[in-house]
N, C-alpha and C positions, 0 to 999 in steps of 0.2 A: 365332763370328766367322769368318767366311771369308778364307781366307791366298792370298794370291800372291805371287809370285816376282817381277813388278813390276805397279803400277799408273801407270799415267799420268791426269795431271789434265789434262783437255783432249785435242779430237779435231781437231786443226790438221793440219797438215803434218811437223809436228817429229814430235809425239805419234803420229802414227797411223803415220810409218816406223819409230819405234822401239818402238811396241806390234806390229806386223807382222813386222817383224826378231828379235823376241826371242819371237816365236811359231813362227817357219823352226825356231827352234831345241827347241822343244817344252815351251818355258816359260810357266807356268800365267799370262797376263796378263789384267788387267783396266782399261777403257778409262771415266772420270768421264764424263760431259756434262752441263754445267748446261743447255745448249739440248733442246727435244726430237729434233731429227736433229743427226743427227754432222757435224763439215763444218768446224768453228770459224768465228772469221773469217773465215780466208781463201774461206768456201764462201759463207758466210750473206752478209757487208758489205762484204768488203774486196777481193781480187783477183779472185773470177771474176766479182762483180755490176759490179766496175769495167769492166770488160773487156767484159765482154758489153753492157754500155751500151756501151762505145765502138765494138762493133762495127757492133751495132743502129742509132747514130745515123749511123755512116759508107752502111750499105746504104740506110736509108728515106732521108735527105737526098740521097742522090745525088752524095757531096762529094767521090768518086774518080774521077766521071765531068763534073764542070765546065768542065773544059780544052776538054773535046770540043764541049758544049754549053748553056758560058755559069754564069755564079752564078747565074742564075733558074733553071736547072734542077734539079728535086726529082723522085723517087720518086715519093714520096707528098705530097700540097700540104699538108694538115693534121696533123702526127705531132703528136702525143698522148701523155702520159705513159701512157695504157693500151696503147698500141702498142710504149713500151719498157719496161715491166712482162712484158708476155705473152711474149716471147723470155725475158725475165729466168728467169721462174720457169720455163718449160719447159727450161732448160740447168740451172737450180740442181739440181730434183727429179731429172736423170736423172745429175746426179754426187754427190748424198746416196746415189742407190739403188746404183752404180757402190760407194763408198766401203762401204756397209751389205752388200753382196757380200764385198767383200775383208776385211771381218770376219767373216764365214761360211764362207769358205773356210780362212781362216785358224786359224779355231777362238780368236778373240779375243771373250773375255766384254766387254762394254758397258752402261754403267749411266748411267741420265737423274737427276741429281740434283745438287743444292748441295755439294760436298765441302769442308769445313775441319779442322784436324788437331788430333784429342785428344792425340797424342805424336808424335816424329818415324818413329816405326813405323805410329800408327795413326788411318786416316781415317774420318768421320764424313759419309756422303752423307744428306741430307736429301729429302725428296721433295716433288713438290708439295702432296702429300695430308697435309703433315706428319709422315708417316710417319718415319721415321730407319733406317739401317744403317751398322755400323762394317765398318770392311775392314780388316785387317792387309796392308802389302806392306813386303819384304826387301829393294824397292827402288822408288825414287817419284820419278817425272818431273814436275814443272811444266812443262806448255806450255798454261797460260793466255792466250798472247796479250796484248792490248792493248785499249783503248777509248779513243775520242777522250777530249782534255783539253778538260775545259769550265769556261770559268773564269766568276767570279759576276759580272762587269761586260759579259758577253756576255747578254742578255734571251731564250736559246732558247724558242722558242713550237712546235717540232717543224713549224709546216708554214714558215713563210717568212725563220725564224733559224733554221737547224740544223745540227747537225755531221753528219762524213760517215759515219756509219752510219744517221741518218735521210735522208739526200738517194735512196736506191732505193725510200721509200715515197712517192716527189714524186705529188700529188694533178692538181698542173697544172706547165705549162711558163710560167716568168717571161720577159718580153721584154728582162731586164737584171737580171746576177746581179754580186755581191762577192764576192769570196773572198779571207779574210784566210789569210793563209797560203801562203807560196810553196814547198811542200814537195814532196814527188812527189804525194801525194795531191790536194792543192790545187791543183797544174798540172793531173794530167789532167781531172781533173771543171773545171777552166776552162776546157778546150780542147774537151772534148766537147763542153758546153753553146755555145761560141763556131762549132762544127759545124754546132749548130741554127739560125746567127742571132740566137743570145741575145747581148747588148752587154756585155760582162765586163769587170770593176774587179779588178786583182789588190792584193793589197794586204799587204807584206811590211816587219814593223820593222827586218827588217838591208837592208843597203846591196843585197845581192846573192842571189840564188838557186841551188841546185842545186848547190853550192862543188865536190863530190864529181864533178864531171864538166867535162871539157875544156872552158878558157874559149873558143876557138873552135867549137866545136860549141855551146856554152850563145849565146852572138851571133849566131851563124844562125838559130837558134831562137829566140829571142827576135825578130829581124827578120821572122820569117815569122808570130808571133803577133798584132804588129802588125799585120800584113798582115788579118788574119781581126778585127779589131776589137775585141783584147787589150789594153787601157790598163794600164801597170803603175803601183802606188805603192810606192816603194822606201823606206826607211828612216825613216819614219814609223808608229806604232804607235797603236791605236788606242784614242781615250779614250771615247766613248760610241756608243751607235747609239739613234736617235730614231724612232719611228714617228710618220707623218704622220695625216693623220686620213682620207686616201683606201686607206689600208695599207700605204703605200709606205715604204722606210727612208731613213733618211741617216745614214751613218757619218761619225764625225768624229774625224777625225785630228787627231796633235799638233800639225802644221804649222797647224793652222786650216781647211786644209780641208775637203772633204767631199764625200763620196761616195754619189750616190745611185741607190738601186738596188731594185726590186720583193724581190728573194730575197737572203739573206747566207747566206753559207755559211763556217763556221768550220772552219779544218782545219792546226790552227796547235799541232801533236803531240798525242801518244798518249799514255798513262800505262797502268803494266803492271795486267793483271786478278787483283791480287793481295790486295787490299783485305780480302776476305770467306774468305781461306782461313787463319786464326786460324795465321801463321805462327810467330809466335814460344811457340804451344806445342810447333814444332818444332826453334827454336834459329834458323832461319832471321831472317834480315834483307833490309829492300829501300832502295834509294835512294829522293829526294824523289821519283822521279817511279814508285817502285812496282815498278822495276825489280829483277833479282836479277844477284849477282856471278858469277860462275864462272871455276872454271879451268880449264886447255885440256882437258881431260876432261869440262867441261860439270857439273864438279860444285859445289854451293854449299858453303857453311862446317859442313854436314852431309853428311859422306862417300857417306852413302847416297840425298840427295837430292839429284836433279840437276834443269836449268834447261834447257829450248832453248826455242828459236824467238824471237818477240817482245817474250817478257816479259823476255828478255836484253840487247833492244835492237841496233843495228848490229849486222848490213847490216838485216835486218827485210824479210828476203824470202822467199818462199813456200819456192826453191830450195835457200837454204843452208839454211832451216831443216832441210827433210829429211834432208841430209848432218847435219846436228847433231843430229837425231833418232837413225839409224845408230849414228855414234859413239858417245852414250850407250848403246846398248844393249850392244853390241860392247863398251865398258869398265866396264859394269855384271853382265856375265857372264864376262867375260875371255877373248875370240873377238878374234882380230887385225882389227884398221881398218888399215884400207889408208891412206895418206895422200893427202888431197884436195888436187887439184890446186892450186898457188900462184894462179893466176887464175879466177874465176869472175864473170861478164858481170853486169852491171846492166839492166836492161829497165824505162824509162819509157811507158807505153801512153799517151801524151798524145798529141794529132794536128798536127802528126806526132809518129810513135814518138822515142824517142831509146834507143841500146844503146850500152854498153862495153863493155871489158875490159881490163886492162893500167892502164899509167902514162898521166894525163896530159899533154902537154906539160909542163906544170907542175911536175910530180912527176920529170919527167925532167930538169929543167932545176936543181931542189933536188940532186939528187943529181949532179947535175956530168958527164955522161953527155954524149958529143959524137954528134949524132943531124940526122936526118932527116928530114922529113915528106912525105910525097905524098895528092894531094888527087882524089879524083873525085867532079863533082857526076853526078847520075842520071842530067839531061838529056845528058849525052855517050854514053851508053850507047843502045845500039838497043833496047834491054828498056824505058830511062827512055824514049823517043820512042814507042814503039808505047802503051807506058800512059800518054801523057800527060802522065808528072811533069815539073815546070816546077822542081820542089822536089827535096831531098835530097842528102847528101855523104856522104862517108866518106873517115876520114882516119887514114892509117896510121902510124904512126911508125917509125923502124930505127935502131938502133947505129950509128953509121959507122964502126965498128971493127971490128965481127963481122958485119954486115950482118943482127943479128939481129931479128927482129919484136918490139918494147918495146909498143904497145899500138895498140888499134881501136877506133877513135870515130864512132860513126854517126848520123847524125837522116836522118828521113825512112822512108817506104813500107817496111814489109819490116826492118825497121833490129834488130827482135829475133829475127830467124830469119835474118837476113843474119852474126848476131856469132858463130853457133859454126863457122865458118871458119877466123876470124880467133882464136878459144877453143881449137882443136884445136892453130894451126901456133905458136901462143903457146908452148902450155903442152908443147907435142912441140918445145919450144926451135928454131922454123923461121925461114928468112932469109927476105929480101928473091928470092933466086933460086927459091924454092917458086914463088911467086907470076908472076915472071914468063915463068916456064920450063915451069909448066904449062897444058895444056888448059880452059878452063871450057863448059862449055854456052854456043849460043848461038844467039838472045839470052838473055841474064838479065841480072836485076839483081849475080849474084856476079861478072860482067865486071869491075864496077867495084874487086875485089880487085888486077886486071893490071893494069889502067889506075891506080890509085891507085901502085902501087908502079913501075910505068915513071916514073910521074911524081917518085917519088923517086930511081929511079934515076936520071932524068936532074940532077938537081939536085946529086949527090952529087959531093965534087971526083975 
């Protein structure tokens, strides 16, 4: 049986910096994959096939350049889902080969197979050929990720009901899509598809969306979805979906309602990939929805087996997971972690973007903190006029006591490469006088850091 010093289950973002990280260090690692390429989620269904679709749908529609000339204007008059398939799989293939390097270089062994655990020492990788191999590791990472939750009164059929790890094998483009689920995942793939001219039904059982981020920057956004032919249904959940006899659906809500629509797309949470890794002949347990516990060490109820990324749950982003991959390795070998900074940004890739960092209004206002706000839309900016934005804000907040920057709220163009500005002067505990007392390029869109914070300065007594 072949022994390592750690194995990790799953080749995500968590897994593959903390099979990386504990390799710097010349420790014998070995890396599960139940997929045939490496990549997890995040490669194969989840952040870059999202992203790359929304990039793809932003260039072939023409939808940054309408201001200039007109909503009839298009790129391309006929996109096609083979037209955003072919960007797809040419960006996937050269960051599976990209990731398959940095295991080469590394000197990190990787194995294609089923893993579930004969003891909490030792794993059992299955192969497709049936074949079998036991692994011993001295220490064992879960970062299995996630998979849509698919519940039994949802009729998925894979092309015209499906959750969002089947929506990047879309065969054709619907002229009116549903989407149950107002989550991040279920916003962007509504907003993309609303890029196209597709007519979109959002369709969410709680009252409210997106709770986790500033209710003003969530109402801008919301007003500008509108704008793009975004119908929401709020707090209504849904009891059946009906197919018609032309193929077409009608979802039917509790209010009575009903919602019709060529495509449904279900994206109404995730449940952890833990089902098939026989945890409890490790001692291990998961929550209802398959999730694992951990303490700030990332370790589970078994000292030696640790949990990152999304099968952890919140935040369930590509970014921390990394940092959470790290520290497992770092307190799996006993190598100092540096401690990761108090703030770390949110990035919505929906159209428009939306980014954070920091306290809400909200959360500033719970904590009893006497503050500030300054507001810059795009269009004030000579960066927002020369491209056109008609759209976009950011809004700053500050102490009125220490003049210090409490957080950065963005929607609009640029909105997740605009927030580590406002992520640097944060978390480097910086005021309101950074901002207005320095330099920025010009034009740009990071103007609208000065401009936001003059406008709090002026507001302040």
């Amino acid at each position: 049986m072949e022994r390592y010093e750690l194995v990790v289950i799953g080749s995500g973002p968590s897994g593959r910096r903390a099979a990386i990280q504990a390799a710097k260090w010349n420790k014998r690692v070995l890396v599960i994959e139940k997929s045939p390429a490496i990549g997890g989620v995040s490669v194969h269904t989840g952040t870059l096939p999202s992203k790359t679709l929304r990039e793809t749908v932003l260039n072939l529609s023409g939808w940054r350049e309408r201001t200039f000339y007109g909503k009839s204007y298009r790129v391309k008059d006929n996109i096609t889902s083979d037209d955003l398939l072919e960007r797809l799989n040419m960006t996937l293939s050269h960051e599976v080969e990209t990731l398959e390097h940095q295991f080469v270089r590394n000197k990190v062994d990787w194995l294609h197979g089923l893993a579930h655990f004969v003891d909490s020492h030792t794993l059992e990788v299955v192969h497709d050929d049936g074949e079998s191999t036991k692994i011993h590791g001295d220490k064992i990472l879960i970062a299995t990720g996630t998979h849509p939750f698919r519940p039994d009164y949802i009729p998925f059929n894979g092309t015209t009901i499906i959750d969002s790890d089947e929506i990047i094998e879309l065969k054709n483009l619907p002229r009116s899509m549903a989407v149950i689920g107002a989550g991040v995942i279920g916003i962007e793939y509504a907003t993309i598809f609303s890029a196209l001219d597709v007519a979109v039904t959002v369709i969410e059982p709680r009252d409210s969306m997106l709770d986790f981020i500033d209710r003003e920057i969530i109402d801008e956004f919301m007003h500008l979805l509108r704008l793009q032919n975004v119908t929401f249904r709020f707090g209504q959940p849904v009891e059946e979906i009906e197919t018609t006899d032309n193929g077409s659906h009608i979802v039917h809500l509790k209010n009575k309602r009903l919602v019709k629509a060529d495509m449904v797309l279900f994206s109404a949470g995730r449940m952890g990939a833990t089902s098939k890794l026989g945890l409890e002949a490790a001692g291990v347990t998961t929550d209802h929805r398959g999730r694992l516990k951990v303490n700030e060490n990332f370790q589970t109820d078994v000292p030696h087996i640790y949990a990152a990324g999304d099968v952890i749950g919140f935040p369930s982003l590509a970014s921390t997971s990394m940092e959470q991959g790290r520290i497992v390795a770092c307190h799996a070998f006993d190598q100092d972690a540096y401690d990761a900074p108090e703030y770390f940004p949110y990035g919505i890739y929906a159209v428009p973007e939306i980014s954070t960092v920091g306290m809400s209004e909200e959360e500033v206002q719970e904590r009893g903190i006497p503050y500030e706000c300054g507001i810059c839309h795009f269009r004030e900016t000579a960066r927002g006029q020369i491209m056109g934005l008609e759209t976009g804000m950011m809004k700053l907040i500050f102490s009125l006591k220490t003049h210090r920057l409490l957080g950065v709220h963005i929607v609009g163009e640029g909105a997740t490469e605009l927030i580590h500005i406002g992520q640097a002067v944060l978390n480097l505990k910086g005021t309101l006088e950074y901002f207005v007392e320095n330099t920025f390029n010009y034009p740009t869109l990071a103007e609208a850091y000065k401009v936001a914070a003059l406008d709090a300065w002026n507001r302040m007594p």
